[in-house]
TIMI-2910 file (N, C-alpha, C, CB; in pm, 1 decimal, decimal comma, always signed):
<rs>
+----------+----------+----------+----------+----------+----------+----------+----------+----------+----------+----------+----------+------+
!      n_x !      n_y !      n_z !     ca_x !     ca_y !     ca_z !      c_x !      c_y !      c_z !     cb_x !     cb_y !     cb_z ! resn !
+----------+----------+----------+----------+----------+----------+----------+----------+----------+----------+----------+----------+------+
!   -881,6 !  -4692,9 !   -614,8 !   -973,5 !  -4801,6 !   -586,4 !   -909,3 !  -4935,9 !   -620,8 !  -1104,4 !  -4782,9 !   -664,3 !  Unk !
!   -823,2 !  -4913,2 !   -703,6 !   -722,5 !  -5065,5 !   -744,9 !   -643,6 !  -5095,4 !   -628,0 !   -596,9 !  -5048,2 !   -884,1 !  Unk !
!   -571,1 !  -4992,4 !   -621,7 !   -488,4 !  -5058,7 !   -519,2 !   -563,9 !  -5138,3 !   -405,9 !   -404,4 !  -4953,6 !   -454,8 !  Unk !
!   -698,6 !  -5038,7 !   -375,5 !   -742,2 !  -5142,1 !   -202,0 !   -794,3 !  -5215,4 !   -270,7 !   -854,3 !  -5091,1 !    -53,5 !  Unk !
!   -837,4 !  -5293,4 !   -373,7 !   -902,9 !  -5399,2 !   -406,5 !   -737,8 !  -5518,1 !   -436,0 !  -1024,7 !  -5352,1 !   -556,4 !  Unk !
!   -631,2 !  -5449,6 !   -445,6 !   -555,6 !  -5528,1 !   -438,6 !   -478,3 !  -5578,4 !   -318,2 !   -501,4 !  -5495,7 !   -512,9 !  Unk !
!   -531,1 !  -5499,4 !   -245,0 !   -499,3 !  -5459,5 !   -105,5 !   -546,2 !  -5594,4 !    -22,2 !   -585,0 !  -5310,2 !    -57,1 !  Unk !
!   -694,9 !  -5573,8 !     -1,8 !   -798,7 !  -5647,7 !     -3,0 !   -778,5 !  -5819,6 !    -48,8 !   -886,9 !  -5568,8 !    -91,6 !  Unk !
!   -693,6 !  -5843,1 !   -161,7 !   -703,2 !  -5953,2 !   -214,6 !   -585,7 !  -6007,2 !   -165,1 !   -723,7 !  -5953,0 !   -349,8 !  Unk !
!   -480,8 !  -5948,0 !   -107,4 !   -356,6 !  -5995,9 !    -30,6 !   -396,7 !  -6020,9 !    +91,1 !   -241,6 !  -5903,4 !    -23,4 !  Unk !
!   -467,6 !  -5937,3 !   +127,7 !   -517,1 !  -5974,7 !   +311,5 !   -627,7 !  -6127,6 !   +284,8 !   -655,1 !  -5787,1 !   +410,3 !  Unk !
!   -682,5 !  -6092,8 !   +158,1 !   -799,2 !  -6243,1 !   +206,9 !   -657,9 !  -6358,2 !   +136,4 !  -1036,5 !  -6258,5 !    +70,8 !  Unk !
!   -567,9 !  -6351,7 !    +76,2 !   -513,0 !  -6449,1 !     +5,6 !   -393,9 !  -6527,2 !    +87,7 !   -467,6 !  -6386,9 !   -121,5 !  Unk !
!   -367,3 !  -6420,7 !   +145,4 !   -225,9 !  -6452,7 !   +215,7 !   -277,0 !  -6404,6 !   +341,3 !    -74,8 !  -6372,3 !   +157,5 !  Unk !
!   -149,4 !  -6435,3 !   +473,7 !   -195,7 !  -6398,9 !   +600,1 !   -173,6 !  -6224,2 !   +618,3 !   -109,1 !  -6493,8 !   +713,8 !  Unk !
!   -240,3 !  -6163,5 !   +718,3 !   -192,3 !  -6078,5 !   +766,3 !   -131,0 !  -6004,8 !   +772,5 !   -180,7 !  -6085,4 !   +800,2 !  Unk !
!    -16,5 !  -6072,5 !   +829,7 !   +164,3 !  -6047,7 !   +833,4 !   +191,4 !  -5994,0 !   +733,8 !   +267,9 !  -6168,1 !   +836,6 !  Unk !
!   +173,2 !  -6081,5 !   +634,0 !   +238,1 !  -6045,4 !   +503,6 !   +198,0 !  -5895,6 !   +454,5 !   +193,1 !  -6154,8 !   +391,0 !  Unk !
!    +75,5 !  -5870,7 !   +453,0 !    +36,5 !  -5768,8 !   +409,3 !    +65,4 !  -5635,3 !   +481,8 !    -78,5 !  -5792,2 !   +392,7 !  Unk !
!    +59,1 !  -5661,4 !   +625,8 !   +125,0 !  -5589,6 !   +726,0 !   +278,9 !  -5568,8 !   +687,0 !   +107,7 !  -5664,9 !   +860,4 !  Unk !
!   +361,9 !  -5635,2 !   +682,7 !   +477,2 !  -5652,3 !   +622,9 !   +546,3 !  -5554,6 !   +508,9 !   +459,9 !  -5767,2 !   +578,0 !  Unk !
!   +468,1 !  -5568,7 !   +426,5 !   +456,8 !  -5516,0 !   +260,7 !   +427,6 !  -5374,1 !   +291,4 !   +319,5 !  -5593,0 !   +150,4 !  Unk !
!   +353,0 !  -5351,0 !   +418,3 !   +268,6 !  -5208,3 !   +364,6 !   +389,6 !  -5113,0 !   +470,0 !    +37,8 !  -5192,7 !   +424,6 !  Unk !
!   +440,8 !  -5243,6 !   +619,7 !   +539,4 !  -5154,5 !   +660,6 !   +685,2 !  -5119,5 !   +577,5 !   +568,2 !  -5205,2 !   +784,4 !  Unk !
!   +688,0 !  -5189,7 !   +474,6 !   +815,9 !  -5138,4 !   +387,3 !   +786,3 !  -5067,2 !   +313,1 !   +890,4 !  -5218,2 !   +315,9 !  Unk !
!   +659,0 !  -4962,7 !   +237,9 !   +621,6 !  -4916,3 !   +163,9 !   +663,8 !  -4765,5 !   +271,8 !   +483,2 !  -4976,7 !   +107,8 !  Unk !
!   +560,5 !  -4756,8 !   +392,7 !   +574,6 !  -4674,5 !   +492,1 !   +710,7 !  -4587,4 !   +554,1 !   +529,7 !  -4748,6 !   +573,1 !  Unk !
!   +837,8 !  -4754,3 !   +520,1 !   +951,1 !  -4677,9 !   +577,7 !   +955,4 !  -4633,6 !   +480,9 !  +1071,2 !  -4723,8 !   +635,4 !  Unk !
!   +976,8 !  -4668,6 !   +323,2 !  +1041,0 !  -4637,4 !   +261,9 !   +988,4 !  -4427,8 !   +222,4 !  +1038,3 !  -4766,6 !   +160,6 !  Unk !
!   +847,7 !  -4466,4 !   +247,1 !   +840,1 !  -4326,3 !   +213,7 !   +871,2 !  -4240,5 !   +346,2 !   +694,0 !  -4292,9 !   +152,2 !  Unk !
!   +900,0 !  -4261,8 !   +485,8 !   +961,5 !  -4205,5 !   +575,3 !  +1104,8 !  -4162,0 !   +519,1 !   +960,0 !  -4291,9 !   +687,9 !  Unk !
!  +1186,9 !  -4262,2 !   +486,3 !  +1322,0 !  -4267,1 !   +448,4 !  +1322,7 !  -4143,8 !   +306,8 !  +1367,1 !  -4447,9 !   +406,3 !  Unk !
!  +1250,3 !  -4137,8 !   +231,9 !  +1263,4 !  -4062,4 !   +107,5 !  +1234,8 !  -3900,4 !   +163,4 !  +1144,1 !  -4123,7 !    -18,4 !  Unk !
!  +1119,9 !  -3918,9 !   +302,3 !  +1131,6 !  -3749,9 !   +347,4 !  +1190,6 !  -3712,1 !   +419,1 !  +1045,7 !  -3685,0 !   +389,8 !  Unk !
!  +1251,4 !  -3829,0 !   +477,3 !  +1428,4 !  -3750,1 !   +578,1 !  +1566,3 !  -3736,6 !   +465,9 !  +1513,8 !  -3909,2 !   +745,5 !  Unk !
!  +1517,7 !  -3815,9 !   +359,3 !  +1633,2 !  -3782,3 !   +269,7 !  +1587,1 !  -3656,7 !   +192,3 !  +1673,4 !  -3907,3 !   +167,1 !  Unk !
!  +1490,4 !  -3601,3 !   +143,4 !  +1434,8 !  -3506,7 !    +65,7 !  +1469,7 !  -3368,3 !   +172,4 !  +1262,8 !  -3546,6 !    +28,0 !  Unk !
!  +1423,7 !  -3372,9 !   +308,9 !  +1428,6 !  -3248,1 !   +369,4 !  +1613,3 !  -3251,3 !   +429,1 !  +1286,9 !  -3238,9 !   +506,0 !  Unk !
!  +1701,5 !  -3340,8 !   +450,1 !  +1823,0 !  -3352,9 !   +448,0 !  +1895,7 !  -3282,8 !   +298,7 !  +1841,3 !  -3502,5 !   +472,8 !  Unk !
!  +1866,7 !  -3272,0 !   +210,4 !  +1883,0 !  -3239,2 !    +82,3 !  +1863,6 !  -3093,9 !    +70,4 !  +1796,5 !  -3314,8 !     -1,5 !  Unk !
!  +1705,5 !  -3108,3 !   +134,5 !  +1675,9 !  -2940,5 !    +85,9 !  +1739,2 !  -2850,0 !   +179,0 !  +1508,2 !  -2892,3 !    +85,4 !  Unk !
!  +1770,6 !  -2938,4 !   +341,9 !  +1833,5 !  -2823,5 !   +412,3 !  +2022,7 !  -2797,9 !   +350,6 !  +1818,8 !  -2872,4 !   +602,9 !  Unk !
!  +2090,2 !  -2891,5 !   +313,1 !  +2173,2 !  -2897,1 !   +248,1 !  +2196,4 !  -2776,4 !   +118,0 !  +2157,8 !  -3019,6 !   +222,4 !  Unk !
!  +2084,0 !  -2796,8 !    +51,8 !  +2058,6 !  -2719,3 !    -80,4 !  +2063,8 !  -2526,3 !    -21,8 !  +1866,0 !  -2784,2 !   -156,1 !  Unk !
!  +1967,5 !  -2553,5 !    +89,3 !  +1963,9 !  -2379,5 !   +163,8 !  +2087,0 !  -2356,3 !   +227,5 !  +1840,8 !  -2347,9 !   +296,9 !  Unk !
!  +2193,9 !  -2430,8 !   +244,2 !  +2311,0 !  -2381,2 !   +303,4 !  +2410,1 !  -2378,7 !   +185,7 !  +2358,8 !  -2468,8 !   +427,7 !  Unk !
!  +2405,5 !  -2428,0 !    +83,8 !  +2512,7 !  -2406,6 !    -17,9 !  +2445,6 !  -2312,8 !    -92,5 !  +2563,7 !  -2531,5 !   -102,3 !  Unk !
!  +2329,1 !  -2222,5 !   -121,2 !  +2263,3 !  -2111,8 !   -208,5 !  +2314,5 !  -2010,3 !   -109,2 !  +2082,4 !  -2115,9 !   -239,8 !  Unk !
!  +2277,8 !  -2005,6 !    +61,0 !  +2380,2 !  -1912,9 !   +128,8 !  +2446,2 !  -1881,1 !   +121,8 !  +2418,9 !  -1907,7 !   +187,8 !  Unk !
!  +2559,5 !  -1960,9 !   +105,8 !  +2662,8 !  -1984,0 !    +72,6 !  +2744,0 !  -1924,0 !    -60,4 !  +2648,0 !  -2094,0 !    +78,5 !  Unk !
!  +2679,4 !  -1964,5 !   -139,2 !  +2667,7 !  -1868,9 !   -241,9 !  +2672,0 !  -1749,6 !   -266,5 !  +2601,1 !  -1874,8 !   -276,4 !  Unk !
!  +2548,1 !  -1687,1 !   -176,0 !  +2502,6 !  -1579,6 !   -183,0 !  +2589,1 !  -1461,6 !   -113,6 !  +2381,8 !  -1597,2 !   -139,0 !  Unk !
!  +2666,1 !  -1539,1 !    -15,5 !  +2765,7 !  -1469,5 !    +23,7 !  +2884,8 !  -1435,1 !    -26,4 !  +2786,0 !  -1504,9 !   +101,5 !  Unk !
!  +2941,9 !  -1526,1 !   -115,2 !  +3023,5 !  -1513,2 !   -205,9 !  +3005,7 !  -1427,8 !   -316,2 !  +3042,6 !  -1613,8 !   -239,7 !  Unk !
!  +2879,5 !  -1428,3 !   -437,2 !  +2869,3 !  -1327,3 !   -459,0 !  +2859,4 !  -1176,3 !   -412,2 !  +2822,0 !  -1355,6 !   -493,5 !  Unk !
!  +2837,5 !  -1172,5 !   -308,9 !  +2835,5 !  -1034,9 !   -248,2 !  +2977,8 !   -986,5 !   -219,6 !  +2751,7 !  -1033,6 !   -114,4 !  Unk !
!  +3059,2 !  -1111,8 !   -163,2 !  +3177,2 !  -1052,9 !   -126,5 !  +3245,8 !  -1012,8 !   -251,3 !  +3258,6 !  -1141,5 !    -42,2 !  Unk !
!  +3200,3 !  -1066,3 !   -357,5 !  +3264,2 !  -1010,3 !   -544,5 !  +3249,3 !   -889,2 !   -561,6 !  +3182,1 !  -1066,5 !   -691,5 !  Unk !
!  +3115,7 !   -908,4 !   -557,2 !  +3058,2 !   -740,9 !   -590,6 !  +3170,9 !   -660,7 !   -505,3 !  +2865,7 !   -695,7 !   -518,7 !  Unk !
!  +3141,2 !   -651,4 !   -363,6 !  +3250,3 !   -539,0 !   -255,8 !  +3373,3 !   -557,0 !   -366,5 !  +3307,0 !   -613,1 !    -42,9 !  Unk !
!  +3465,0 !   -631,5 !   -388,6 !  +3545,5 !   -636,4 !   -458,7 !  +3549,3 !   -578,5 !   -568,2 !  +3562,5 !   -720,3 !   -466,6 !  Unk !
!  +3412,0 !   -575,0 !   -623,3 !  +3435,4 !   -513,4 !   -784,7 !  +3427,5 !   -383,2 !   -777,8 !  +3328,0 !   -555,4 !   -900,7 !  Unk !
!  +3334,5 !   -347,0 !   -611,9 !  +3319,1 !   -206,5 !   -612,7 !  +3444,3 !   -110,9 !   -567,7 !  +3205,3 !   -181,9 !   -526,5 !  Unk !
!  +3520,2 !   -223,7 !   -419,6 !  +3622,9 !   -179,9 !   -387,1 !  +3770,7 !   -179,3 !   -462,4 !  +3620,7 !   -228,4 !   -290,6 !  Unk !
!  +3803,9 !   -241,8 !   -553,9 !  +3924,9 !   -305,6 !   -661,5 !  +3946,1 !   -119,5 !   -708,7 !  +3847,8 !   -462,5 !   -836,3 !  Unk !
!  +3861,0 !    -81,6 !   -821,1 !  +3905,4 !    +30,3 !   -873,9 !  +3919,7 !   +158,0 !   -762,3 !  +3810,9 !    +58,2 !   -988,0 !  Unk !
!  +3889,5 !   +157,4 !   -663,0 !  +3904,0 !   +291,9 !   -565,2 !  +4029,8 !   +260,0 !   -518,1 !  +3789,0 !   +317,9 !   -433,6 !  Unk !
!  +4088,5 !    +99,9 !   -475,0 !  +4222,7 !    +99,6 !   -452,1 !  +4297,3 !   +160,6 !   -532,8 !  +4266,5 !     -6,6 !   -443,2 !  Unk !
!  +4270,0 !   +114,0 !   -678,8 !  +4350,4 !   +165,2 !   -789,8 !  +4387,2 !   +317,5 !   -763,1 !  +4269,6 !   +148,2 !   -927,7 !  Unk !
!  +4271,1 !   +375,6 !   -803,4 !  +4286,5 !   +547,1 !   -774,2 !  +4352,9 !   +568,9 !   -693,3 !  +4182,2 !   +628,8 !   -737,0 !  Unk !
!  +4324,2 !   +521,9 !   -563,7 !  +4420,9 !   +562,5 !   -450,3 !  +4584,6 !   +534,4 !   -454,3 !  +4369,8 !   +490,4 !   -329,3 !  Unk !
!  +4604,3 !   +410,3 !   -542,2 !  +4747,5 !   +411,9 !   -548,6 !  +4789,8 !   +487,7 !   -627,4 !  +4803,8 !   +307,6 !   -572,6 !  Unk !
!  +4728,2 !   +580,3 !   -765,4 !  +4742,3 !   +619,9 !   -849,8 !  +4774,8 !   +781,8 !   -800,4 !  +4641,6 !   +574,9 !   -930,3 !  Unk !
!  +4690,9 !   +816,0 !   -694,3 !  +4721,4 !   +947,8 !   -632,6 !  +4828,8 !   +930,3 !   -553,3 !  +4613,5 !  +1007,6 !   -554,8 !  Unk !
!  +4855,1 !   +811,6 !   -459,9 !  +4967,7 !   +800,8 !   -365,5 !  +5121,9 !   +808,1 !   -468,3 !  +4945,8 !   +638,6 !   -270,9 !  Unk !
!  +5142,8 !   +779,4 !   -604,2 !  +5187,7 !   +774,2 !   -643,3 !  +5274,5 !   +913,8 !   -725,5 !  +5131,9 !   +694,0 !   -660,1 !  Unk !
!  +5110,1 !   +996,5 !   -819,8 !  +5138,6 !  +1113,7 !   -809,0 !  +5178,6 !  +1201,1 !   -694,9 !  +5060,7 !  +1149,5 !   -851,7 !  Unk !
!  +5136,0 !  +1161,1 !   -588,1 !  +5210,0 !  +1286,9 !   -485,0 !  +5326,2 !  +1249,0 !   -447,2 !  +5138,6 !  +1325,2 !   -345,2 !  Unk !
+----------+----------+----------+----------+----------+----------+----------+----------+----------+----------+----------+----------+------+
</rs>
């Protein structure tokens, strides 16, 4: 209720414009903060992918690493 009473007191105090003005830089700015916020978050979902793939390819590694072993270990005994 403050704000439109302050709202209110810029439109009767000053012209128009101004207030028009003020409220379109408030507007971009919160446009600008949700193309930067969802730019971020899609950013954020491609490097956790990203991630996620990498750990997996560890794991194969951690699972596949010791069966190489064995296998050289038998290629060796025979």
């Amino acid at each position: 209720m403050n704000v439109v009473m302050t709202c209110w007191a810029l439109i009767k105090k000053y012209e128009v414009h101004l207030f028009l003005s003020i409220m379109s830089f408030l507007v971009g700015g919160l446009f600008a903060t949700g193309v930067l916020n969802y730019l971020a978050s899609k950013e954020s979902f491609r490097l956790q992918k990203e991630i996620e793939a990498i750990d997996k390819s560890s794991k194969m590694r951690q699972i596949t690493w010791p069966l190489l072993e064995n296998s050289k270990k038998k290629a060796v005994l025979n």
